[in-house]
Steps between C-alpha positions, in 0.01 A plus 500: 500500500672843413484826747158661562463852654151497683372768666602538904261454788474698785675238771828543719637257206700705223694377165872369536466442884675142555180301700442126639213375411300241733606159396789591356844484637700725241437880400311659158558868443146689408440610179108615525218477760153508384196493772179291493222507722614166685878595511784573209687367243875542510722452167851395656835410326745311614789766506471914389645379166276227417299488166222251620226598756280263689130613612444409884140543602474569895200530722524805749574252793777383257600854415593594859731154581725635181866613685659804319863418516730824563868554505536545909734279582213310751547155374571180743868498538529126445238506206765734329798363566400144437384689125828618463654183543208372294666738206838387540399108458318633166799744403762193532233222278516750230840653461765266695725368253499127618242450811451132360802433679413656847239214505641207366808221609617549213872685486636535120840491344681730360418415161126440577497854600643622214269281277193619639554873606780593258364347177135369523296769768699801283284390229107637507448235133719192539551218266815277671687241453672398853741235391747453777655170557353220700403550902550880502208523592279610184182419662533697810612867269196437311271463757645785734495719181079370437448609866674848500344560137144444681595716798602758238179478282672382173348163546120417672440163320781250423590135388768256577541247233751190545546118458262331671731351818610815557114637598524411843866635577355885315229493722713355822742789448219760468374400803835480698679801352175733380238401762269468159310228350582421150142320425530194227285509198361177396275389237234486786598866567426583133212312482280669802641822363697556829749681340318809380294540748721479759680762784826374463770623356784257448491154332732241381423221232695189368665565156406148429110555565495839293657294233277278495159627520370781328202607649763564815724694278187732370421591850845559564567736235553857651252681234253262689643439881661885518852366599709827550798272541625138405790322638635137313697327662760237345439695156704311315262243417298769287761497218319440166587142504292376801178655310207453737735706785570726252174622421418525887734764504463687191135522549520600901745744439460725220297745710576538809683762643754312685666151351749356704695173379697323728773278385822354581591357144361755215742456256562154559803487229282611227447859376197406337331402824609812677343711238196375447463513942573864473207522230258392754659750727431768324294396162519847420863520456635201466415332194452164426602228249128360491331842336589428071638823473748501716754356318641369821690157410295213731781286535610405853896398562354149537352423180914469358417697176731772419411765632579869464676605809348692707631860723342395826243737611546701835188647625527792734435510860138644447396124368762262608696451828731162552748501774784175532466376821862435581512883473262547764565622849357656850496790611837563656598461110752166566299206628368306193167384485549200313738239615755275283333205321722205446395156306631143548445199281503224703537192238332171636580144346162280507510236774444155322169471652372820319720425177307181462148636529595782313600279212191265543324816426594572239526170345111512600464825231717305192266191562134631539485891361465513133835675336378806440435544872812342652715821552193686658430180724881455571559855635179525727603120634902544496494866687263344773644221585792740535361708686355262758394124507166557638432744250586212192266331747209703483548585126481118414183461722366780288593336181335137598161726601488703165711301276313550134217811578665768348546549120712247290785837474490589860795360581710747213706767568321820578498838288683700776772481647333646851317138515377487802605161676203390682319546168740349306489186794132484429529495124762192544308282737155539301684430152405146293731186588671277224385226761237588805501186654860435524602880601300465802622169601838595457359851687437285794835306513653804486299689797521166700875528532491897562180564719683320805774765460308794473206414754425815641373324855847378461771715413860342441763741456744282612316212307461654168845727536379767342770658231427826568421547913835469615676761308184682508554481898885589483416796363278605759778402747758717331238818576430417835157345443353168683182438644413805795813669368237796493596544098278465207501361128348475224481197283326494141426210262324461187221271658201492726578135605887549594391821692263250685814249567714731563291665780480159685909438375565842732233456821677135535838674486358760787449779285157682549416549158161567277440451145349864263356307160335528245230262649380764766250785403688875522356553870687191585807561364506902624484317882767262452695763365404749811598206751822460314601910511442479878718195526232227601704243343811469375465345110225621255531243239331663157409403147523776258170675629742663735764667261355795364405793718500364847720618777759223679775705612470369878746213333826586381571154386280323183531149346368439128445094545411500150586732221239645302607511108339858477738736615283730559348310795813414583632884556115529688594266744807664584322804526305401799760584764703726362289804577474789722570396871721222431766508754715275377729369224248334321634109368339331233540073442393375159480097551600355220470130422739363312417173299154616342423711187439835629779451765784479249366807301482706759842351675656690135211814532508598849874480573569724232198785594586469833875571497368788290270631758743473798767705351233762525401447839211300382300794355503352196220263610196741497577492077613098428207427225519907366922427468450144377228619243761693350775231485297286310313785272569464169705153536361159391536363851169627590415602858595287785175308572489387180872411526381289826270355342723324254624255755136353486529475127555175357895623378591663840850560312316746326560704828886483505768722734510741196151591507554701814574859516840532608612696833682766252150537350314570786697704637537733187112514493499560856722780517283671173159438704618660780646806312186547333303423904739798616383707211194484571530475889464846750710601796367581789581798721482370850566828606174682330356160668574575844393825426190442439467248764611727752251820347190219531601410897530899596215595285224193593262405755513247646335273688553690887384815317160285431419362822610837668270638220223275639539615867450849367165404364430321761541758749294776332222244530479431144538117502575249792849349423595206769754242465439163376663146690654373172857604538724731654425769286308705218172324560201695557160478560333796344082670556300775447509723853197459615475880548534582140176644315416294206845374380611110500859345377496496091307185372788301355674561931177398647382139637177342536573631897573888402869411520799385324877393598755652346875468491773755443818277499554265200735295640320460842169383265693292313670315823171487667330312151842267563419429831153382423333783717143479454327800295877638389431442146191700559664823543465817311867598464525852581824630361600799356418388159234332585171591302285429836694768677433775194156342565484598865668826487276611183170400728654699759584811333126537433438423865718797665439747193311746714737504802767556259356756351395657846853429577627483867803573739730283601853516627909471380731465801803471249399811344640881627195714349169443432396386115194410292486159357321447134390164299492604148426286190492524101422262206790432290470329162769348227406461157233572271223307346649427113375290242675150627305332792850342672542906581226586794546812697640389847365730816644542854416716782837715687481589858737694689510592904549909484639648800457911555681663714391749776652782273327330183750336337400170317673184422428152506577264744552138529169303575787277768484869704105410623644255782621824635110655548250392789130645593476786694157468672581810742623744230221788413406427091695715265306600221678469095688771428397648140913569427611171632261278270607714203849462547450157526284473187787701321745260601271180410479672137902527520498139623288346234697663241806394636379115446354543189842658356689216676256217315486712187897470522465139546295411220674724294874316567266218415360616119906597491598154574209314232620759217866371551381132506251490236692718256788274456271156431403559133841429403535193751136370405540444145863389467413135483313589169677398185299690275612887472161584369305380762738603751441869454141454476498330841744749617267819396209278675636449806635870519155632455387264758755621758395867413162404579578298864709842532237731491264296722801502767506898490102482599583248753776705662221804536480550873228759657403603867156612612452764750646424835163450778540545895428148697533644840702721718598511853664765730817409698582611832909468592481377828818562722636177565681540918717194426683685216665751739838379414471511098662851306553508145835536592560121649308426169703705266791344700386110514416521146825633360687240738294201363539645131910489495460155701306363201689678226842395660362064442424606191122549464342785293310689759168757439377722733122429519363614874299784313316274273260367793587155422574381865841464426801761462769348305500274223776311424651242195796293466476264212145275568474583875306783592428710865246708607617685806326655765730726681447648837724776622583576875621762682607262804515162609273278291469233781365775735281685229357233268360560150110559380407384156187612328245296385619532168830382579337229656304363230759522257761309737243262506412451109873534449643225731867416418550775295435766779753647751503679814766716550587727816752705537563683817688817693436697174536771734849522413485535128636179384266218681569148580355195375305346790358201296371343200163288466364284193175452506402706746110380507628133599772629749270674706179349396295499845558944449402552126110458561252673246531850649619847350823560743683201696775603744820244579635579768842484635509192631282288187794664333774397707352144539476406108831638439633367170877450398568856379526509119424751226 
C-alpha cells in the first residue's frame, strides 16, 4: 500500500510521534489520524522513512492504552542495556569476518584459511575448482566457505553432491563441525515433493542416484529447486567419459551462482580431462571439445594416437586453487603437515599347501570353462586363492550354486578395464560348463580337502601356516605394534570373504579388530569407521569400499594384503592415512605373493614404482595411475591392467620382463608430471594465514560473549535463561519471562512446553552427544554463527524497540566523563540486477556502537566496550540531547561510507584480478586447435564472451548504502571508581613504554592500542604467535595496591584465553617502573575473581599468590 495523507483528528495523537500500540511489542511512527464516532483510525509506518502504511482501526478504550514513546531517557535500565547487547549479537552475525569459527571445534590450517577467506569468500560469483591433493582437507574448506557464504547472504539455498558412501561422512561433518543438518534427498523425497516445499536450506544427494534417475535430477535442477550454490565432491568422475555423471553436473551447474568442484586428481595425466573439468567450471569460459564448433581435438593421452601436443593450460587463482601437500605447514611456518610416506614390498613364496590349491584351481578353469572364458575365470579364481584360502573357498561354493545361469559369454573378458571384481566373480561362477556334472564333483573334492583348513569355528594359523601372517606380523613388530600395544592399522584386500577371515585371523591373534565392507549399508560402515577414529579397536580390516574419501589417519601403519591391478585404487588406499592429523611417519606394506600370476607381475611393477616414489619421499603416490598413464601413452604395451591381465592369457609369455616400463622411464615421466603439478600448484602465505586467523579471534564473538549476552537478557526480564544438567557448560534452558506483555521465544526456539535448550559451546555439545547424554542431540546450538541466535536477537530487537528508543541511563566506571551511547544501522547492497540470473543483488545491514562525548565529539566504539556499562536505577533520566544525536547521525553517515568505500575497494581489486585472468585465456584456450581458421574464430568468440562476463562483474562490484537509522541510545554516567586511587596516567604512560621496549627488545612488533576500547593496550606479533596485553601501571607496590580491570577487559581476557596477558608494572613513580609480573591467561589464573561484572579488583595478595615465573 503506498503513503496516504488523511485528514488529522482532534486527539492528543499527532503525525510522526513514535507510539506502542496495544498488542504490539515494537513501535510505528504516525503518519495520519482520522476520528470516527466509536474511536480512530491511525495510518502507521514502520520507520519515518517508510513507503508502506498500514491502517489500524482502534476503539476509544483502545485509543487511550496506545504509549507515546519520547526521547527522555526513562527506560528500564536493564531493558536497555540487555538491547544494547541485543545490537551487538546482531552487529557481529552480520559483519564479523569469520563468526562460524567462534562456534564450531573446528580449528583450520593455514592453507584452509587461505583457501576459503583469501580465494573463495573474496569472490561475490564463484565458479571453483579446489583441487588440492589428497587429505588436505577439501571437504572441510568447502563446507566452512558454504557456511560463511550463508552467514554473509551470498548463499540461502545450497546442495552438496558426492558419491554415494560419502553421504553420511558430508552430513557427519556438518553436524560435528557446522552444528547444521545437511538433509538427504531421496527418490522418496522427490516423490512427496519434500524438496520444494520444504524450510530447509541445505541438502546433499548421491552422485550415483542423480545419475540414475531423472525425475530426481529434474527436481534437482536449480531453475526448479532455486539452488544459489552447488558443491561436487570427488569431481573427477564428471569427465565426459563417465557420461551419466557427467550430465549430473553439467545440468546442476550451469546456473547457479556458486559451483564448487572438489578434487584431488583433475588432471589426472591427461590435458584433455583437465579441460573439459574446467568447462563445467565455468561453461561460459571454458570451452569444450563436445560443442562441433569448437574445433577442440577430443583425443585424450590414452587413446595412443598422435596427438598434437598440447601447452598445458594454467587457470588463474579466481577458478583454480591446488596446493602439494608436502609443501604444507602450521602456523609457526616449519612444522609440516604431512608426514613422510615410505612403501615396502614384502615378497611372499606360496606355502605348498596354498600352491597346490592354487594350482587345482586353476586346473578346475582349463577343464570346465569354455576357452573363450578361461583367462576371465583364471584371474577371478587365481587372485583369490591368492589372496586367501577361504575366499577360493567361498568363490567355489558360489560356482557349484550358480554354475550355468548366466549367459553362455559371461564368463569373457569385460569391456573395461575398471571391472569391478565382485561382478566379474559373479559373471564367472554363473557362466555355462564344458561338463556340469563332473565340475561339481570335482568342486566337492576340492572343498572337502580345503573346508577343514579354513573352518571359521576353527581357525588354524598354525595348521594352515599361512604365507602371508608371519611377515605380515614382523612388520607390525618392527613398528611397535602387538595386540594392546595401544597402536592401530589398517589392512585392505580385494575381497569381502578374506576381510571376513582375516577379522577372525586377527581377534585369535589378540588383536581387537572389525571388518568396514562392502556388505554393510553406508550407516554401518560410517560407525565402524567412527569406533575405529576413537581407537575402539586396533585393526579395521577393509575391502575397497573404504579407499576413497574416508578418513583413517588414527593409523600410521597400512597393509595392502592384496594388490588391486587398478592403480588408481591402489594410490586411494594409500590415501586413507596419509592425511591431515597424521602424527606419524606413515609406512605402507604391499604383500606380494610370489608363485601366482599377478604376484610375479607386480614383483617386476611395484619394485620399480616404488623405488621411484621413495626417492621422493613417497609423494609420488597420490599420482601412480596419472604417471603410469603416461608411461604407457602412446606405446603398444597398453596400460598396466591390461598388461596384468596377460598372465591369465593362454601365452602368459606374451607378458615378458620387457613389457614393463623401466625405472628410467618412470622416473622421466615422473619428474615431467610433477613439473607440470608445480605449474599449476599455489603457495601459500602462512603469514597472511595467521593473519587472518589472528584478525577473526580479536574481531569475533564468541561463545562467553553469548551466554554473558543471555544473562543480559535475562536480567532486564526479557527471557528466563537457567542452566541446564547436561554438562559443565553452555547449556541452557531458555522461556518467555513470565512478566513480558505478549511476546514468546521465536517459533523455530520454542517447545511444545514454551521452552527450548540451547547450547553455546560446540565442543561441549559435541562431547555431551559422545557421552550418550540424554536430549544432547536435541540442542539448538547457539553460536555466534548460528542462525537460531540471529533468530533470537532479531525477535528481540522488536521486543525492546520502544525502551530503546525512550533510551535510559546507565553507568561507565572505566570512563572519566560522561558520554552518550548510539545504535545506528544502514542497508548496504553489492551489485545490480543485470540481465544473467547467476548475478542477484546481495543485501546486508551495517551497525556501528557511536560514542559522543560530553563536549560532542563522535566516534565509534567497539561493541567489546558494553561489558564496561551497568543500570543505574538511582540516576535522575537524562533526556536526548538534539546536538548529541546529530553528531552521532553525522558520524553514522561518515561510518557507512567508510564501509562502502572499503567493499567498493574490495570488489574492485576483484574485477582487477578477473580482467588479468580472463584476458590472457583466448590465447591458452584455443592452442590445442590445429586449424588456424577456426582458431581465430574461437578466439574472437571467447573474447567477446569474456567482455560480456566483464561487464556483468562491473554491475556486481556496484556497492550502495541506505540512510543510516537510530536503534537506541543511552546516557552514561562516569562513576568514580574509590579503588582506582592509586592509578595516574603517568604510571600508565610509564608501564606502557616499559612493556613496549620489553617486547620490542624479544623481537615482537608491538602497537599501541589502549585508545581503541578494545580491552587490551598493546598488541603484539612475532612470527605466528600473537599477545594481547593488558597493562596496569602503578605508582607503588603492586602487592599492597592491586589492579582493577573493567568489564571489558574482562570479557575479552575471557574470549581470548591463551592469547591474553596481564601485565603489571610497578613504582612508576620513579619514571622508569619495574616489572612486577607477567600472567597468561589471566581469566583462568584468577578465575574465582573474573565474574560477569563491569570492574573486578585483585588485590595484593591474589596477586602475590598466583605469581608466575617473570617473563616478557
Amino acid at each position: 500500500m503506498t503513503a496516504v495523507q488523511p485528514r488529522e483528528a482532534d486527539h492528543n495523537l499527532v503525525a510522526w510521534q513514535r507510539i506502542q500500540l496495544p498488542e504490539e511489542a515494537g513501535i510505528v511512527v504516525v503518519r495520519g489520524i482520522e476520528a470516527r464516532p466509536d474511536g480512530l483510525d491511525l495510518f502507521v509506518a514502520n520507520d519515518a522513512a517508510a513507503s508502506e502504511v498500514r491502517v489500524v482501526p482502534l476503539t476509544s478504550a483502545q485509543a487511550e492504552q496506545v504509549k507515546v514513546v519520547t526521547e527522555d531517557g526513562a527506560a528500564r535500565p536493564e531493558v536497555v542495556l540487555a538491547g544494547l547487547w541485543n545490537e551487538w549479537m546482531l552487529g557481529a552475525v552480520r559483519s564479523a569476518r569469520s563468526t562460524v569459527l567462534a562456534s564450531t571445534t573446528l580449528k583450520p590450517y593455514p592453507h584452509q584459511m587461505d583457501a576459503v577467506y583469501g580465494h573463495m569468500l573474496t569472490q561475490p560469483l564463484l565458479r571453483f575448482l579446489l583441487a588440492d591433493e589428497p587429505g588436505t582437507g577439501k571437504t572441510i574448506m568447502s563446507g566452512l566457505w558454504l557456511r560463511e557464504a550463508q552467514r554473509l547472504g551470498l548463499v540461502r539455498r545450497a546442495l552438496v553432491v558426492c558419491p554415494a558412501h560419502l553421504v553420511i561422512k558430508w552430513k557427519a561433518d556438518f553436524e560435528r563441525f557446522f552444528a547444521a543438518d545437511l538433509r538427504e534427498v531421496t527418490a522418496e523425497t522427490i516423490r512427496q515433493r519434500a524438496l520444494a516445499g520444504s524450510d530447509d536450506d541445505l541438502w546433499v544427494v548421491s552422485l550415483n542416484l542423480a545419475a540414475m534417475n531423472k525425475p530426481l535430477r529434474d527436481a534437482l535442477h536449480p531453475d526448479e529447486a532455486g539452488w544459489d550454490a552447488v558443491i561436487f565432491d570427488e569431481a573427477h568422475r564428471m569427465t565426459p567419459t563417465a557420461e551419466t555423471f557427467h550430465r549430473v553436473g553439467k545440468e546442476l551447474s550451469g546456473s547457479v551462482p556458486h559451483a564448487v568442484f572438489l578434487t584431488a586428481t583433475p588432471h589426472r595425466g591427461d590435458e584433455w580431462y583437465f579441460r573439459e573439468l574446467l568447462h563445467l567450471v565455468d561453461p561460459d569460459v571454458f570451452p569444450t571439445s563436445g560443442d562441433p564448433d569448437s574445433g577442440l581435438p577430443k583425443l585424450r593421452r590414452s587413446d595412443k594416437k598422435e596427438a598434437r601436443r598440447t601447452t598445458p593450460l594454467t587457470p588463474g587463482p579466481l577458478h583454480f586453487l591446488r596446493r602439494m601437500k608436502e609443501e604444507l605447514v602450521d602456523y609457526d611456518t616449519e612444522s609440516l603437515l604431512f608426514k613422510e610416506r615410505e612403501a615396502v614390498n614384502v615378497k611372499v613364496r606360496m606355502n605348498p599347501t596354498e600352491q597346490r590349491f592354487y594350482d587345482r584351481a586353476l586346473e578346475l578353469v582349463l577343464t570346465y570353462f569354455p576357452a573363450r572364458g578361461r583367462a576371465l575365470a583364471a584371474m577371478v579364481y587365481g587372485k583369490r586363492a591368492a589372496s586367501s584360502l577361504y575366499a577360493l573357498a567361498q568363490t567355489l561354493r558360489r560356482r557349484f550354486d550358480k554354475m550355468g545361469t548366466g549367459e553362455d559369454a559371461a564368463a569373457e573378458p569385460g569391456d573395461g578395464a575398471d571391472e569391478d571384481d565382485d561382478r566379474a566373480e559373479e559373471r564367472v561362477t554363473a557362466a555355462a560348463s564344458l561338463d556340469a556334472r563332473a565340475e561339481k564333483q570335482a568342486i566337492n573334492e576340492v572343498l572337502a580337502e580345503l573346508d577343514p583348513l579354513v573352518d571359521p569355528d576353527r581357525l588354524a594359523l598354525d595348521e594352515l601356516n599361512v604365507s602371508k601372517w608371519a611377515p605380515m606380523i614382523d612388520c607390525l613388530t618392527e613398528n611397535g605394534i602387538s595386540p594392546g600395544s595401544g597402536r592401530q592399522i589398517v589392512v585392505f584386500t580385494e575381497y569381502a570373504d578374506t576381510a571376513d577371515w582375516l577379522v577372525r585371523a586377527f581377534n585369535d591373534a589378540g588383536f581387537a579388530a572389525e571388518c568396514y565392507s562392502g556388505t554393510d549399508d553406508h550407516t554401518e560402515r560410517a560407525a565402524i569407521q567412527a569406533r575405529f577414529m576413537d581407537g575402539r579397536f586396533e585393526v579395521i580390516v577393509s575391502t575397497d569400499a573404504g579407499n576413497e574419501g574416508i578418513d583413517l589417519q588414527v593409523a600410521n601403519l597400512l597393509v595392502n594384503w592384496d594388490i588391486p591391478w587398478s592403480l588408481v585404487r591402489l594410490e586411494q588406499r594409500m590415501g586413507r592415512i596419509h592425511r591431515i592429523g597424521q602424527q606419524h611417519k606413515v609406512m605402507l606394506y604391499n604383500m606380494v605373493a610370489l608363485g601366482t600370476c599377478e604376484g610375479d607381475a607386480h614383483e617386476r611393477l611395484l619394485d620399480r614404482l616404488i623405488e621411484a616414489a621413495n626417492e621422493l619421499g613417497g609423494q609420488m603416490f597420490d599420482s601412480i595411475n596419472a604417471i603410469m598413464e603416461r608411461v604407457e601413452s602412446g606405446t603398444p604395451r597398453g596400460d598396466c591392467e591390461s598388461l596384468l591381465r596377460l598372465f591369465y592369457d593362454a601365452g602368459p609369455t606374451r607378458a615378458s620382463g620387457g613389457d614393463w616400463p623401466s625405472l628410467e622411464e618412470i622416473r622421466r615421466v615422473r619428474d615431467e608430471y610433477f613439473a607440470e603439478l608445480r605449474a599449476l600448484s599455489s603457495e601459500v602465505d602462512p603469514a597472511a594465514a595467521n593473519a587472518a586467523r589472528h584478525d577473526d579471534h580479536l574481531a569475533r564473538i564468541n561463545p562467553i560473549i553469548v551466554e554473558r549476552y543471555l544473562t543480559r537478557i535475562a536480567n532486564g526480564n526479557l527471557l528466563q535463561c537457567d542452566p541446564a544438567p547436561l554438562g559443565d557448560d553452555g547449556f541452557f534452558y531458555l522461556s518467555a519471562s513470565p512478566g513480558v506483555r505478549g511476546w514468546q521465544l521465536p517459533a523455530s526456539l520454542r517447545l511444545s512446553n514454551g521452552r527450548t535448550v540451547v547450547a553455546t559451546r560446540a565442543d561441549a555439545r559435541q562431547q555431551a552427544i559422545d557421552d550418550g547424554v540424554d536430549r544432547a542431540a536435541e540442542t539448538i546450538m547457539l553460536g555466534p554463527s548460528d542462525p537460531p541466535l540471529t533468530t533470537l536477537a532479531t525477535a528481540l530487537r522488536e521486543r525492546v524497540e520502544p525502551e530503546m528508543w525512550q533510551g535510559a541511563v546507565l553507568s561507565d566506571r572505566s570512563a572519566r566523563e560522561d558520554y552518550t551511547l548510539f545504535v545506528y544501522e544502514c542497508g548496504i547492497t553489492e551489485g545490480s540486477e543485470g540481465r544473467n540470473p547467476k548475478h542477484r543483488q546481495r543485501g546486508g545491514t551495517l551497525s556501528w556502537l557511536i560514542r559522543v562525548s560530553a563536549s560532542g565529539e563522535a566516534r565509534t566504539v567497539p561493541w567489546d566496550t558494553l561489558p564496561n556499562l551497568a543500570p543505574a536505577e538511582d540516576l535522575v533520566p537524562v533526556p536526548l540531547a538534539a546536538g548529541d544525536a546529530e553528531a552521532a547521525r553525522r558520524q553514522a553517515i561518515e561510518a557507512a561510507e567508510r564501509e562502502r568505500s572499503r567493499r567498493a575497494q574490495r570488489l574492485d581489486s576483484w574485477v582487477k584480478q578477473l580482467k588479468k585472468e580472463l584476458r590472457r585465456l583466448p590465447n591458452a584456450l584455443t592452442d590445442p586447435i590445429p586449424d588456424r581458421e577456426t582458431k581465430l574464430a574461437q578466439r574472437d568468440k571467447i573474447r567477446a564472451t569474456i567482455t560480456a562476463r566483464l561487464e556483468e562483474a562491473e554491475r556486481v562490484a556496484q556497492v550502495t548504502c541506505g540512510e543510516p537509522r537510530r536503534i537506541g541510545w543511552a546516557h552514561v554516567v562516569a562513576v568514580h571508581d574509590e579503588t582506582a586511587s592509586d592509578a595516574d596516567p603517568e604510571s600508565e604512560a610509564v608501564s606502557m613504554r616499559l612493556v613496549t621496549n620489553l617486547f620490542t627488545g624479544q623481537g615482537w612488533r608491538v602497537a599501541d592500542v589502549h585508545t581503541e576500547g578494545g580491552g587490551y593496550d598493546l598488541y603484539a606479533e612475532r612470527g605466528a604467535e600473537q599477545r594481547c596485553v593488558e597493562v596496569k601501571g602503578l605508582a607503588g607496590s603492586a602487592a599492597s595496591a592491586g589492579v582493577r580491570l573493567t568489564g571489558g577487559e574482562l570479557a575479552k581476557a575471557a574470549q581470548l584465553g591463551d592469547e591474553y596477558w596481564l601485565y603489571v608494572v610497578e613504582n612508576c613513580v620513579d619514571g622508569e617502573g619495574r616489572l612486577y609480573a607477567a600472567w597468561q591467561n589471566p581469566a583462568e589464573t584468577f578465575r574465582d575473581s573474573f565474574t560477569d561484572v563491569p570492574v573486578v579488583r585483585l588485590s595484593g595478595s591474589r596477586l602475590k599468590a598466583a605469581l608466575p615465573t617473570r617473563e616478557a
